[in-house]
N, C-alpha and C positions, 0 to 999 in steps of 0.2 A: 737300164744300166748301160752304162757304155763299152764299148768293146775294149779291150785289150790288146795293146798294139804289139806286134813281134818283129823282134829285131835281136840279128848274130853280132857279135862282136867278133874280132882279134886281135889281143892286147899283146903290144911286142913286150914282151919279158927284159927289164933293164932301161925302160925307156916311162917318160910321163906319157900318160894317155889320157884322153881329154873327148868327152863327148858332149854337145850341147842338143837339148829338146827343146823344141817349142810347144807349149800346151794351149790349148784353143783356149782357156778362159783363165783370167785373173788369177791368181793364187793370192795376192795379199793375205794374211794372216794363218797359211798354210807353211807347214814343214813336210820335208822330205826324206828318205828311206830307202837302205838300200842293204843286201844282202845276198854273199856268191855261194853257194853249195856246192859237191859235188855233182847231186843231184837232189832235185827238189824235196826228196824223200830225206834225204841225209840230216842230220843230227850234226854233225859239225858244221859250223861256220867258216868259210874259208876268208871270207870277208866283211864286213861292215861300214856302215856310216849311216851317220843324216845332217840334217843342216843344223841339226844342234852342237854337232863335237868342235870342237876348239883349232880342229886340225886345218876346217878352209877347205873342206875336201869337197861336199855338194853345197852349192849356193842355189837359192830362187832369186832370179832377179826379174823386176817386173819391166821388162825390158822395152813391152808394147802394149803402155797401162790406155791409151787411147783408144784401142781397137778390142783389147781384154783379154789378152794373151800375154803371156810368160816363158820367160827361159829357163831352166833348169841347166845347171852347168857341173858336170860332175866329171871331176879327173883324181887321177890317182895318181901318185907321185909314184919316183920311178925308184925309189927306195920299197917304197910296199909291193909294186910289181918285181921288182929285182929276186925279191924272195917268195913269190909264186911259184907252185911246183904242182902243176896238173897239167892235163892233157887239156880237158874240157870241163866245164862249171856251168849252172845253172843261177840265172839270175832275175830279180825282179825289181822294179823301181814302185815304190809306194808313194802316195800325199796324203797328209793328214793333218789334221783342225785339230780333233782329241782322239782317245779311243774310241770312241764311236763312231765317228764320220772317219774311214780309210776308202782311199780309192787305189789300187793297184793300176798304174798306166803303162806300163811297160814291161816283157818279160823273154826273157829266150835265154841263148848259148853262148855262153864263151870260149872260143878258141886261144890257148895261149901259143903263142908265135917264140920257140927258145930262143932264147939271147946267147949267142956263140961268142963274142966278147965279153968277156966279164974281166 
């Protein structure tokens, strides 16, 4: 199984935030997953997506279908950060075929960064 990569975030609060992955292999006919907690333990959702919702929020693009690698490109607009109200959040990046094939590739901390203009 492969390891699990970790990586911190800091989303400026009021602002689009925009992160892009590269993943060593292919993803063609893979979707993707994503969800902020307070902490991983928590029962509320702070956040959501995947590259099914209509919003255009996480894409797969196969950006480097010769070598067999993919981008994932996952931003948040600055209307659904605007209205973020934590200190810090727990997060994971999933891919997935069906329910059976998931692989979790990413996970860690979000710092959010207050927005003093509003």
């Amino acid at each position: 199984m492969a390891r699990v990569q970790k990586k911190n975030w800091v989303i400026p609060q009021g602002s689009t935030w925009r992160c892009s992955i590269i993943y060593d292999s292919d993803l063609d006919g893979w979707e993707a997953r994503s969800q902020m907690r307070l902490t991983v333990e928590d029962e509320a959702i702070i956040f959501e997506t995947d590259t099914t919702d209509a919003d255009g929020v996480f894409t797969i693009t196969l950006d480097f279908p010769e070598i067999g690698k993919a981008q994932l490109l996952f931003v948040i607009p600055s209307t659904v950060t605007a209205a973020f109200d934590f200190d810090t959040a727990a997060y994971d990046i999933e891919i997935y075929k069906d329910p059976t094939e998931v692989k979790r590739i990413l996970q860690g901390v979000i710092t959010l960064n207050k927005e003093v203009t509003r």
